[in-house]
PLY file of the C-alpha trace (Angstrom):
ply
format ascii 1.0
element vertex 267
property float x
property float y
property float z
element edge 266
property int vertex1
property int vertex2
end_header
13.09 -2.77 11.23
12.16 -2.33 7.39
15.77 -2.59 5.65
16.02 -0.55 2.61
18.78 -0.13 0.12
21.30 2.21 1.51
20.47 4.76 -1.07
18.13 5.22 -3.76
19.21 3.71 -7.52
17.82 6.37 -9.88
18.31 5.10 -14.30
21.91 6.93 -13.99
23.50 4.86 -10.66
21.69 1.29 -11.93
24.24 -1.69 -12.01
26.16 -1.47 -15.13
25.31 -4.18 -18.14
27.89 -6.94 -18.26
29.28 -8.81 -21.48
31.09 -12.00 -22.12
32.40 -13.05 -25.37
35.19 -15.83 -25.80
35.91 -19.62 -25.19
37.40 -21.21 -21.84
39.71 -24.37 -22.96
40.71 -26.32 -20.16
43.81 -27.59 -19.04
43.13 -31.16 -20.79
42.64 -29.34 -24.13
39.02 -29.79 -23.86
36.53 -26.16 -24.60
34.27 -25.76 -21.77
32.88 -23.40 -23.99
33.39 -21.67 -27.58
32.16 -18.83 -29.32
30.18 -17.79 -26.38
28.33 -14.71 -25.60
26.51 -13.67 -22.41
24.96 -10.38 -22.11
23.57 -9.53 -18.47
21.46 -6.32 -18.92
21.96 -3.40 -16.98
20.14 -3.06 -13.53
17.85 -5.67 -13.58
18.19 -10.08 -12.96
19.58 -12.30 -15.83
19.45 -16.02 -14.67
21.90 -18.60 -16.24
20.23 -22.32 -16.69
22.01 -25.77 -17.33
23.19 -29.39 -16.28
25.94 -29.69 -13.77
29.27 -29.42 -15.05
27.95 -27.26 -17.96
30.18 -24.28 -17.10
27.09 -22.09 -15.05
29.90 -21.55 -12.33
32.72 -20.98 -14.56
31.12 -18.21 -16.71
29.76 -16.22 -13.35
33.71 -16.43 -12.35
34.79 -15.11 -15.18
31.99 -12.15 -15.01
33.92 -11.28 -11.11
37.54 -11.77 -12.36
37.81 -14.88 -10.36
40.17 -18.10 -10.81
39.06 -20.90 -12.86
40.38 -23.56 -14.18
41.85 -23.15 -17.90
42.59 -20.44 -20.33
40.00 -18.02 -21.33
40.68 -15.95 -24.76
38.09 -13.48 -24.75
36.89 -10.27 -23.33
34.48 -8.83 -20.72
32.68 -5.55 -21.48
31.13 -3.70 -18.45
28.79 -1.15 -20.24
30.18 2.13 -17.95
33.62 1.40 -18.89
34.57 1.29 -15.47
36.61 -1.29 -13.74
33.89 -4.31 -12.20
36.82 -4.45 -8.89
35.34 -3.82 -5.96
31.68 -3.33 -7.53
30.72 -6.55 -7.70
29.07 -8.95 -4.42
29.95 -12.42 -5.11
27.45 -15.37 -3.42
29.31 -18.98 -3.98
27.42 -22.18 -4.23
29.38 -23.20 -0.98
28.52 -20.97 2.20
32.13 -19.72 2.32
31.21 -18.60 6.20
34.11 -18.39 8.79
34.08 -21.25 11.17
35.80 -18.88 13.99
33.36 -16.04 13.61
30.17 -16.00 14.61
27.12 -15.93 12.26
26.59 -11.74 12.99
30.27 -11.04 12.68
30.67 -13.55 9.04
27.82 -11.13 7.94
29.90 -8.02 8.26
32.96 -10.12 6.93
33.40 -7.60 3.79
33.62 -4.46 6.11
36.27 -6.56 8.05
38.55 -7.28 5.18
38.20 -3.57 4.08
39.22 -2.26 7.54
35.85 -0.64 7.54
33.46 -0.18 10.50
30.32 -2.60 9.87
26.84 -0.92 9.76
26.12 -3.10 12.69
22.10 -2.29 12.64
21.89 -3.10 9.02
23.52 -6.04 10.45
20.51 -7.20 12.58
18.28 -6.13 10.51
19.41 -8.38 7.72
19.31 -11.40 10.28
15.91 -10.63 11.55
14.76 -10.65 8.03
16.80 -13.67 6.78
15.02 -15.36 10.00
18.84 -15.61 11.90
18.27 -13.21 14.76
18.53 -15.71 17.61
21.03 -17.59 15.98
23.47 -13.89 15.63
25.76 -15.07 18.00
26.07 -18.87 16.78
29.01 -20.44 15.08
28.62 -21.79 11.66
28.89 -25.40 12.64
25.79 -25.10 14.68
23.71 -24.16 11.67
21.92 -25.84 9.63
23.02 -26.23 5.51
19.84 -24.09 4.63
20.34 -21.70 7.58
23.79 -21.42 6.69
23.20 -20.27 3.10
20.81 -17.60 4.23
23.46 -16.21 6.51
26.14 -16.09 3.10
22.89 -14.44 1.53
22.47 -12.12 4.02
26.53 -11.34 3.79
25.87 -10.67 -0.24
23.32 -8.55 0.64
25.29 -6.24 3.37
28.00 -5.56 0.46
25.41 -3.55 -1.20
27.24 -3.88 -4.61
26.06 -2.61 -7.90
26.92 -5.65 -8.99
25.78 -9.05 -7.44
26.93 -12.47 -9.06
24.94 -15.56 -7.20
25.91 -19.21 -7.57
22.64 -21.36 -6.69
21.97 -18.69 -4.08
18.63 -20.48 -2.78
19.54 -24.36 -3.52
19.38 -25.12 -0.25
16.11 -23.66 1.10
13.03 -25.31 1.75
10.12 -24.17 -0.85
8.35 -21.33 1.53
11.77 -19.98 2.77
13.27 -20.12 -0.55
10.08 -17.70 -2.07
10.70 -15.17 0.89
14.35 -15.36 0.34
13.86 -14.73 -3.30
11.25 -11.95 -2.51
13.78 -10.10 -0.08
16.76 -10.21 -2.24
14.63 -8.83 -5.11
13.29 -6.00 -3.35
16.70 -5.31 -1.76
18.80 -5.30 -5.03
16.45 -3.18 -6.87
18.52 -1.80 -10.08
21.37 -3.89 -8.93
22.80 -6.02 -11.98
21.89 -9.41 -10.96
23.56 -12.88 -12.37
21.84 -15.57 -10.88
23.41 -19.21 -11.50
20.20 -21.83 -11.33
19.07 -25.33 -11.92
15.32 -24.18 -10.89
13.37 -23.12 -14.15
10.60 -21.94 -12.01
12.95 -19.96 -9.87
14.16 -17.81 -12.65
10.86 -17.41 -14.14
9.74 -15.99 -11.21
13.18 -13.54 -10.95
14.80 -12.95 -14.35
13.94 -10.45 -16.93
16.10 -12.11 -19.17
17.33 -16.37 -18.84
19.88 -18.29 -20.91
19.92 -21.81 -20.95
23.95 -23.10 -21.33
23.61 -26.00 -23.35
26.09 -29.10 -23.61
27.78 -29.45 -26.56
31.16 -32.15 -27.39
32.84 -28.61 -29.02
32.05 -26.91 -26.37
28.86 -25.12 -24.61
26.63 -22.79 -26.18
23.88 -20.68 -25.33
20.25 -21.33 -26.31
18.37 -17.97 -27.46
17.77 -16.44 -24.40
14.15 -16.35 -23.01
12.14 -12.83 -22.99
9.13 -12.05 -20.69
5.94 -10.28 -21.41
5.49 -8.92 -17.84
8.23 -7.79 -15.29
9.57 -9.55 -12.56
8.86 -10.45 -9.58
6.11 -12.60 -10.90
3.65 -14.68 -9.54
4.63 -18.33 -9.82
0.97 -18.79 -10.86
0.73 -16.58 -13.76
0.43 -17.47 -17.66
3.43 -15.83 -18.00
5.61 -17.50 -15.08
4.50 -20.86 -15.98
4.72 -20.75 -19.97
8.60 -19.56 -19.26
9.30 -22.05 -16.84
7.94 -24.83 -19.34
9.94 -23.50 -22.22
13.13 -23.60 -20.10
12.75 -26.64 -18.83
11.83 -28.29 -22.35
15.06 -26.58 -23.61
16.73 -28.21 -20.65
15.42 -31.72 -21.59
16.61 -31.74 -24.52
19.25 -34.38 -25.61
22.82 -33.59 -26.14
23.65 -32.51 -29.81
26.05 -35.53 -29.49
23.45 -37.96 -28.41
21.15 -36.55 -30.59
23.34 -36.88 -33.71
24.08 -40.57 -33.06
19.69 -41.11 -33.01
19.62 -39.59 -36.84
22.40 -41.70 -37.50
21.42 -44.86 -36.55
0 1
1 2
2 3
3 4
4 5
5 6
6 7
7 8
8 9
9 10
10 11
11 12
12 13
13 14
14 15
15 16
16 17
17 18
18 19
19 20
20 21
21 22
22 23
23 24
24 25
25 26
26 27
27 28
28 29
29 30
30 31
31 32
32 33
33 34
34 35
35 36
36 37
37 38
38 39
39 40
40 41
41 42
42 43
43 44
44 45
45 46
46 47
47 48
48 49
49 50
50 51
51 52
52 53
53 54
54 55
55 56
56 57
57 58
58 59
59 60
60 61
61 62
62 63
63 64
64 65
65 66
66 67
67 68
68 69
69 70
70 71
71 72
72 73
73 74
74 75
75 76
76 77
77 78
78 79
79 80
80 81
81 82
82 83
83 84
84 85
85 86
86 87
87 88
88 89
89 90
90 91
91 92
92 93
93 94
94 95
95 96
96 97
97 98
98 99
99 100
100 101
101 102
102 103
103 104
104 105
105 106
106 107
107 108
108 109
109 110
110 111
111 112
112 113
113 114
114 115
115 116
116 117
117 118
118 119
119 120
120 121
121 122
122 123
123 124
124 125
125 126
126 127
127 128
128 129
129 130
130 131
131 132
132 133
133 134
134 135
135 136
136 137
137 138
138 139
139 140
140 141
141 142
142 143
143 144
144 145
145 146
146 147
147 148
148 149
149 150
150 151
151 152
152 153
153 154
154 155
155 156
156 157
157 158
158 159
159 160
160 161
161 162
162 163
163 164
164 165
165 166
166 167
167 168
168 169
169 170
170 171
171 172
172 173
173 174
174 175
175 176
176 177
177 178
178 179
179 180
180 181
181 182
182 183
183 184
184 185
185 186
186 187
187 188
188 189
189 190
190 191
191 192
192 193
193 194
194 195
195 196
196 197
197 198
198 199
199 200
200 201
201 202
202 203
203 204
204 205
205 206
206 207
207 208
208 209
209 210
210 211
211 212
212 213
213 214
214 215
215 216
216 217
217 218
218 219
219 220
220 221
221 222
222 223
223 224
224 225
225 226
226 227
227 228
228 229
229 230
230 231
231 232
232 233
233 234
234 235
235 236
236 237
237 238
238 239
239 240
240 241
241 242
242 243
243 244
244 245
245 246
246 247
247 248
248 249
249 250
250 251
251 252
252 253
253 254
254 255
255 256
256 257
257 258
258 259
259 260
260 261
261 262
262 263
263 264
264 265
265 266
């Protein structure tokens, strides 16, 4: 079975565009990050780069109205005016699956919590494609850490949000799996509003339409001008385009620490 999206996005029912404008301090004193703004445009993939511990996780938290750690004084624009509760899927970097159910029921989790009744086709089909069919009645302890995130990614996708906030989404998947992965999450949130939390360069040259690299900083992380593409995703990893954005990310990725490079000019 070919899954589509449950209905058609036309311009008007795209994922609203999301803005973030503040500073996190956390509870040490320390910024995370200052006089930060994110702009995820609406209906299409915006793909957040940087070193661990940067604040990739933090900022996609924020973005859902999640915990975090620390105070944030800001605001968060979503472009409709309309609340983001309830309209946003949210794909952790942990699997987050349900030891107790089994793989096909932790799929249909969200309908659970809602006291909904799960689509229970667009259930299978989302295993078949995910490559988790024989494994539908499994519990999560019997999977595998890269079958076990494509069973979360198959959850995010059966929420159907126009909103979808990833984490590292496809850290965990072998090269081939991770492109199909990639290609079926694409095609299914078509005009969704797509955050996508990476360490891959090539992964959100292939995806994004627009990237920011969050870069370290000792008063707190900033955003590098974000990266613009000539041609639309999906894109072939191969093409000029792909591969000149995927070496200007990861040379803006490379580069030192303003602190470390302050104390080279200094000494």
């Amino acid at each position: 079975m070919r899954i589509e999206p449950k209905a058609k996005v036309g311009l008007d029912k795209r994922g609203p565009g999301l803005r973030l404008r503040g500073e996190l301090i956390l509870p040490q004193g320390r910024p995370l990050f200052r006089g930060l703004e994110f702009k995820a445009e609406p209906g299409v993939w915006t793909c957040l780069l940087g070193a661990s511990g940067v604040g990739k996780s933090t900022l996609l938290r924020l973005l859902g109205g999640l915990e975090t750690a620390g105070v944030f004084r800001g605001e968060i624009l979503v472009s409709d005016r309309q609340p983001l509760a309830g309209r946003a899927a949210w794909m952790a970097q942990s699997d987050l699956l349900a030891p107790w159910l089994s793989v096909r029921e932790n799929v249909a989790f969200g309908a659970r919590l809602r006291g909904e009744k799960p689509d229970w086709v667009r259930v299978d089909a989302l295993l078949a494609e995910v490559g988790l069919k024989d494994w539908a009645q499994a519990r999560p302890a019997a999977l595998s850490g890269g079958m076990r995130q494509r069973a979360a990614l198959a959850r995010t996708l059966m929420e159907n949000r126009p909103v979808a906030l990833m984490d590292e989404a496809f850290s965990a998947l072998d090269a081939g799996t991770r492109a199909r992965m990639q290609e079926l999450a694409f095609g299914l949130l078509q005009g969704r509003t797509v955050v996508l939390a990476t360490h891959d360069p090539g992964e959100a040259a292939r995806l994004a339409s627009r990237a920011y690299v969050l870069v370290p900083d000792p008063a707190g992380a900033r955003l590098a001008e974000p990266h613009r593409f000539a041609t639309p995703p999906l894109r072939d990893p191969a093409s000029p385009d792909a591969l000149a954005a995927q070496a200007a990310l990861l040379a803006e990725l490379r580069k030192p620490p303003l602190e470390e490079s302050l104390r080279e000019r200094a000494s």
